[in-house]
Backbone as a printed PyTorch tensor [residue, N CA C, xyz], in Angstrom:
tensor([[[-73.0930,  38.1030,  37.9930],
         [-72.5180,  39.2100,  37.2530],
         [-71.0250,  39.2690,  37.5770]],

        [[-70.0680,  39.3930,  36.6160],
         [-68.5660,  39.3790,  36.2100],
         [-68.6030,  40.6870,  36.4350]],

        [[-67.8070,  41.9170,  36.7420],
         [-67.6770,  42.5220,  36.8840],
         [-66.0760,  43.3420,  37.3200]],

        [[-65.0110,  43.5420,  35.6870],
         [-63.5250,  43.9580,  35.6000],
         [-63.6130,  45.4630,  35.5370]],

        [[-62.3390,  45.9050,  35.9810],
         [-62.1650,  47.2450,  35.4870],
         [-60.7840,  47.7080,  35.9890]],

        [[-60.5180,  49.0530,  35.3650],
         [-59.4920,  49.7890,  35.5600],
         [-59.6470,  51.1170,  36.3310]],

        [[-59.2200,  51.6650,  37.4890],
         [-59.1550,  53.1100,  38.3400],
         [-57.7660,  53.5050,  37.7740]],

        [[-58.1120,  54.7650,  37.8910],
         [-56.6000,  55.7030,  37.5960],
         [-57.2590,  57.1310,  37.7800]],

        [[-55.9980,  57.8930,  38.7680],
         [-56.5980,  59.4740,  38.5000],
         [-54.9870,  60.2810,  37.7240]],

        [[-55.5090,  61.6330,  37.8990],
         [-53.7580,  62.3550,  37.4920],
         [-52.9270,  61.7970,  38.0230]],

        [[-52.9660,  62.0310,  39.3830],
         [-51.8420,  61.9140,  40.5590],
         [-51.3340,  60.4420,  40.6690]],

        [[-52.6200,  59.8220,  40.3520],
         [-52.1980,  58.1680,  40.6540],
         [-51.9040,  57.6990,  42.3470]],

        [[-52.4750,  58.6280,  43.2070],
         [-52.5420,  58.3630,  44.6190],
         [-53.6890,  57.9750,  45.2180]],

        [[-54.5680,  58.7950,  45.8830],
         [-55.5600,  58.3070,  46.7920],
         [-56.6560,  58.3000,  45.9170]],

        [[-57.1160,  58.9990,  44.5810],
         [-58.6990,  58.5810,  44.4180],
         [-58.6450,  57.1160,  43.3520]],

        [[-56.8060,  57.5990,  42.9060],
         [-57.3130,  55.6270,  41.9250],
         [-57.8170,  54.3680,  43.0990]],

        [[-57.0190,  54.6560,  44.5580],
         [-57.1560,  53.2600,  44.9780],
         [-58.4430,  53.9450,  45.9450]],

        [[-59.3350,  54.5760,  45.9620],
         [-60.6940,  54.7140,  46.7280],
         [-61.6280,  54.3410,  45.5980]],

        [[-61.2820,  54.8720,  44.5950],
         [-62.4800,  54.1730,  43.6730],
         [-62.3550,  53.0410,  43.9480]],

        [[-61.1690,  51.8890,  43.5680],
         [-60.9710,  50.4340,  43.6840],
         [-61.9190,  50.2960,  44.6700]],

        [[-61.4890,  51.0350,  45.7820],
         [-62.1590,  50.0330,  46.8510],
         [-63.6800,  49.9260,  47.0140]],

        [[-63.9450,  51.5590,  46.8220],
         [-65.6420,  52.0260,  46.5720],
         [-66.4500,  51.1260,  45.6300]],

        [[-65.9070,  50.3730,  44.3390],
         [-66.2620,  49.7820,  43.3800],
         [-66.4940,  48.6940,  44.1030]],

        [[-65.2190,  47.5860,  44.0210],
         [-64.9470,  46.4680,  44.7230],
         [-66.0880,  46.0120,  45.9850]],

        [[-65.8320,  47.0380,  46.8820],
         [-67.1000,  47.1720,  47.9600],
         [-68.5670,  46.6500,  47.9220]],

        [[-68.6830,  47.4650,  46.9290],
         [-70.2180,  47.1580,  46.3490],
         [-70.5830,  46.3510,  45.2030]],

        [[-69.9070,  45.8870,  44.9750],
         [-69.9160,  44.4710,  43.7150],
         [-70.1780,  43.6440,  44.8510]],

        [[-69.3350,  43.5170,  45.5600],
         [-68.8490,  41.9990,  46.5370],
         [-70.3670,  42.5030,  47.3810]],

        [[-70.8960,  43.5350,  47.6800],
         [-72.3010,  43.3550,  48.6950],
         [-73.2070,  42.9380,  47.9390]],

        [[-73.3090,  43.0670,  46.7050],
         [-74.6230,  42.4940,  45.6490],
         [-74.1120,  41.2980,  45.2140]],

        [[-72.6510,  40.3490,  45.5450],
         [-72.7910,  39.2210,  44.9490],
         [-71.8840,  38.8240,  44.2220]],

        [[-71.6390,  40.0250,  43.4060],
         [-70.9880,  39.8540,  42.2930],
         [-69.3540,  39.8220,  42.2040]],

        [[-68.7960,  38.8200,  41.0760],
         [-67.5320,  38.9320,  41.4500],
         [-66.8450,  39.6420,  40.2800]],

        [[-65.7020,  40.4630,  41.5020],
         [-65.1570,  41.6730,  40.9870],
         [-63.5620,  41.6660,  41.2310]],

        [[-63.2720,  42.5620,  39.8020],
         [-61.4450,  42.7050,  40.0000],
         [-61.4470,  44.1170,  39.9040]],

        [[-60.6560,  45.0500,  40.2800],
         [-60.0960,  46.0140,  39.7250],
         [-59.0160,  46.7610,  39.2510]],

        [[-58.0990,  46.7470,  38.3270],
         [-56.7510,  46.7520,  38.2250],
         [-56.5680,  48.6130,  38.7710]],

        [[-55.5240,  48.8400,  39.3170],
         [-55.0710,  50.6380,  39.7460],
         [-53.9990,  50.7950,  38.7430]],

        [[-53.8860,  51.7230,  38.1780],
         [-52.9110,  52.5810,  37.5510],
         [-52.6180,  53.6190,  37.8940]],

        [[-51.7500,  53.5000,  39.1440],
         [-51.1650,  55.2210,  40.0050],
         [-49.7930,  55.0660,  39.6660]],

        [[-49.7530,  55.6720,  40.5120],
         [-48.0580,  56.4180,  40.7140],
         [-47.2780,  55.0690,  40.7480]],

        [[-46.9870,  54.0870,  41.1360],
         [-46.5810,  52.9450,  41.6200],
         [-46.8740,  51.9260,  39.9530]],

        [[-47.4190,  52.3030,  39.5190],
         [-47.3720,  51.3720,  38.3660],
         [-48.6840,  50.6810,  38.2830]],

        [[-48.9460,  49.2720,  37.8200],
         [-50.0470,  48.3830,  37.5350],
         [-50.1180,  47.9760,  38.2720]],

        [[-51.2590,  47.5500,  39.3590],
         [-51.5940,  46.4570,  40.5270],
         [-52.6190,  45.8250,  40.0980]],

        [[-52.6350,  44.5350,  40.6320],
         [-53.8330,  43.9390,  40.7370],
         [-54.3650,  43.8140,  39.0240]],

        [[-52.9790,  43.5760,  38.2410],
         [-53.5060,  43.5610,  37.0470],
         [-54.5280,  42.5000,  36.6540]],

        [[-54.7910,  42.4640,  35.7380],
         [-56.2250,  41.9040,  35.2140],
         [-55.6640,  40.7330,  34.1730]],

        [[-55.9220,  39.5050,  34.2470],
         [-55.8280,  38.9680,  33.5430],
         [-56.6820,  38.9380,  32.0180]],

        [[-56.0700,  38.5030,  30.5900],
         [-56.6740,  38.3230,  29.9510],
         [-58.5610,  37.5850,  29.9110]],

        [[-58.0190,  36.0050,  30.6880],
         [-58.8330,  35.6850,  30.9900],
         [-60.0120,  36.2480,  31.6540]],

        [[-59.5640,  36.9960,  32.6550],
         [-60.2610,  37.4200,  33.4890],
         [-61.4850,  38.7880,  32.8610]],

        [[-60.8430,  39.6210,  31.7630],
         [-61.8120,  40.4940,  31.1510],
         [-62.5090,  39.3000,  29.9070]],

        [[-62.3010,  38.6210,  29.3580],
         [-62.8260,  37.7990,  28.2730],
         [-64.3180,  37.4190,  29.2380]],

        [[-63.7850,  36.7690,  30.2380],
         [-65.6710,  36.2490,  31.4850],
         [-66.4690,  37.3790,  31.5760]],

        [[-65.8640,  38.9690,  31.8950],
         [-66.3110,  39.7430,  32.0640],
         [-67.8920,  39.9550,  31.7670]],

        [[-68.9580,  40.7510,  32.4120],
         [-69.8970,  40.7550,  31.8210],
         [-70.1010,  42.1590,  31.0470]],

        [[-69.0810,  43.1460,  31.9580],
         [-68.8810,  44.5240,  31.4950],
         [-67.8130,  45.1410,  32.0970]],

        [[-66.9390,  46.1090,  31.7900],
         [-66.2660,  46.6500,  32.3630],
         [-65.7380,  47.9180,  32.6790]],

        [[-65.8630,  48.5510,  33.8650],
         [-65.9770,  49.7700,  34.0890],
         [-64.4740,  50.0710,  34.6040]],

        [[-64.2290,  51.3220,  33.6100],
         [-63.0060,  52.5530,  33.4540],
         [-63.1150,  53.4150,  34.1620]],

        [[-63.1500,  53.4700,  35.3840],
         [-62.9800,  54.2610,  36.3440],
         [-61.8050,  55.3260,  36.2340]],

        [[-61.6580,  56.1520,  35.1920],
         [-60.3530,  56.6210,  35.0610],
         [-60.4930,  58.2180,  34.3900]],

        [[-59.4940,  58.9870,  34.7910],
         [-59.9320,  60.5040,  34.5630],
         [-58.0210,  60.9090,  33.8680]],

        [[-57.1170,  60.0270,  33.2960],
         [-56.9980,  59.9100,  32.6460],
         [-56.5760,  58.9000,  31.4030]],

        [[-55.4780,  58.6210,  30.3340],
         [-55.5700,  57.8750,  29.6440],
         [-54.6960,  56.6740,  30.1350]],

        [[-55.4740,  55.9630,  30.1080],
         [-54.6900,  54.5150,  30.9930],
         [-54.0270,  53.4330,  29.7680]],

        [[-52.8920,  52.2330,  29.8660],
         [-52.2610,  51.3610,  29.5810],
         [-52.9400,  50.3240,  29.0760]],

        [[-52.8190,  49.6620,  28.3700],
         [-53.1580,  48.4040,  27.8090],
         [-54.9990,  48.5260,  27.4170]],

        [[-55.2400,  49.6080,  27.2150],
         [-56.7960,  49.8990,  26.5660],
         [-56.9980,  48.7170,  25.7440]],

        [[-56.1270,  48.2260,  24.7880],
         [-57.0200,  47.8280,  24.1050],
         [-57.2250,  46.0480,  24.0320]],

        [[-56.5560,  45.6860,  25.4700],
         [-56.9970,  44.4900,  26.1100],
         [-58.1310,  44.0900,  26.0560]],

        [[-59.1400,  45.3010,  25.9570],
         [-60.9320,  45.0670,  26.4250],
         [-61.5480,  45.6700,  25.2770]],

        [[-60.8370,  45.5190,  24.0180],
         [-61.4750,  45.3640,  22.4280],
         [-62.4640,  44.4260,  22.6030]],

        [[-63.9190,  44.5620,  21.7430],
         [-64.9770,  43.6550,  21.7880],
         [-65.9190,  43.8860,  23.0220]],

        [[-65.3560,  44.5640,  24.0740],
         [-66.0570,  44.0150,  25.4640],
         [-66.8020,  45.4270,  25.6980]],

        [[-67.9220,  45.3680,  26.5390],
         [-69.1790,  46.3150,  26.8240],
         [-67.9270,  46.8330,  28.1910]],

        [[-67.7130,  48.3730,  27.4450],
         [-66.6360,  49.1950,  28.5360],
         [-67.6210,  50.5720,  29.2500]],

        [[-67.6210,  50.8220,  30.1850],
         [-68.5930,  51.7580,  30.9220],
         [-67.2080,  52.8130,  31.3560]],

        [[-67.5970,  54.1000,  30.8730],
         [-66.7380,  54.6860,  31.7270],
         [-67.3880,  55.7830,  32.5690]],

        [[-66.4500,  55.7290,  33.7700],
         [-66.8310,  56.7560,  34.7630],
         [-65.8390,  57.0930,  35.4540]],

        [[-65.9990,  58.7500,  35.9290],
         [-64.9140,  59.6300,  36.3890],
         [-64.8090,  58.9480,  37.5980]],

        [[-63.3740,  58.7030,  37.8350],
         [-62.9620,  58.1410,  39.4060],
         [-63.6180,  58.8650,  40.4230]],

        [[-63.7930,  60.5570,  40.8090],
         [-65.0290,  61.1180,  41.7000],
         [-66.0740,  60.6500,  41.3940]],

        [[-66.3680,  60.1960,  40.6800],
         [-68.2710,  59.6720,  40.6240],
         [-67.9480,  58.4600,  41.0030]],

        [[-67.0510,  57.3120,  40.9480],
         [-66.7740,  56.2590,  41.2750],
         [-66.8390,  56.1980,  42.8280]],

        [[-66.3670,  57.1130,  43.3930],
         [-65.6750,  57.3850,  45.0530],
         [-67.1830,  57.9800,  45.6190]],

        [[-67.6180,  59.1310,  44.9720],
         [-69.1590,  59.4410,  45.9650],
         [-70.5340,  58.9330,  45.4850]],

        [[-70.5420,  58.3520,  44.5150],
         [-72.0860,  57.9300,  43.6930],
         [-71.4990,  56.5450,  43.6020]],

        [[-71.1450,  55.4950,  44.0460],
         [-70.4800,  54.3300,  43.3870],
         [-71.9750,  53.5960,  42.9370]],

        [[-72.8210,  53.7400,  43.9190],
         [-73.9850,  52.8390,  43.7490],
         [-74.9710,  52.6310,  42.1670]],

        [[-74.8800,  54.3160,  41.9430],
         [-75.2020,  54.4830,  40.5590],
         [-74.4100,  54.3040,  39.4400]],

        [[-73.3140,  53.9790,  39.6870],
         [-72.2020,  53.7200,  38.9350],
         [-72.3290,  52.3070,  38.9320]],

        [[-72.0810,  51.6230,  39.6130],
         [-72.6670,  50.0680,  39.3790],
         [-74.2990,  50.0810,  38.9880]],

        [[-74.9870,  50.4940,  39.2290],
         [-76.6940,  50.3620,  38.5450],
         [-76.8790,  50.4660,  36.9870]],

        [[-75.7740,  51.8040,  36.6830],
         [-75.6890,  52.3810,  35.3720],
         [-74.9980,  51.1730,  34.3710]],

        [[-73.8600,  50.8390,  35.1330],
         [-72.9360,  49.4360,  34.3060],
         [-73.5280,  48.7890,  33.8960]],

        [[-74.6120,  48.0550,  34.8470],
         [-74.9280,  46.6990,  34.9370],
         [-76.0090,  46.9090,  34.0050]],

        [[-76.3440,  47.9300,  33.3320],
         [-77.7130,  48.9340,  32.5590],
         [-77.2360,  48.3240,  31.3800]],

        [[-76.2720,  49.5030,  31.2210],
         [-75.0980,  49.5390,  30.0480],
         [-75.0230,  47.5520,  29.5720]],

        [[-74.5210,  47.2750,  30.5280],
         [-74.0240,  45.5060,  30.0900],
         [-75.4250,  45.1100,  29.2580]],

        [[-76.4100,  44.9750,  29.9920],
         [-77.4130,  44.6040,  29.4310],
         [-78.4800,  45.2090,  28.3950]],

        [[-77.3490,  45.9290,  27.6960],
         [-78.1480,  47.2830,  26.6250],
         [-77.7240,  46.7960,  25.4710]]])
């Protein structure tokens, strides 16, 4: 399982890059390989290559608000979830994706 996405909160400080990591975390313990691009305060990190969402198997929007280059991931199975549900439920948040992908 491919597994891209985007975090972003208002502030663009601590819950875009805890989701990243909360996400990231638990992809990489089940296997799966994972990117996550941040959109905070600081700008784009860890952007995402084209390539890299095209492999995708799904991709989860971890984002609470409206994020940059949306429509990079035209065509592609997009899951979204609030960056707090990302940070304390991540597990069901990956269960739900990987649902979603295969729906």
């Amino acid at each position: 399982m491919k597994i891209v996405g985007v975090s972003a909160c208002p502030t663009g400080i601590a819950h875009t890059y805890m989701a990243q990591e909360a996400i990231e975390k638990e992809c990489k313990k089940r296997g799966f390989d994972v990117k996550i691009e941040t959109q905070g305060s600081i700008g784009i990190e860890n952007e995402l290559t084209q390539e890299e969402i095209d492999e995708a198997d799904v991709v989860i929007l971890a984002v609470s608000i409206t994020i940059e280059g949306l429509e990079r991931f035209e065509g592609k199975k997009i899951y979204y979830a609030d960056v707090n549900e990302c940070i304390s439920n991540t597990t069901e948040v990956i269960d739900k994706a990987i649902e979603f992908s295969r729906g």
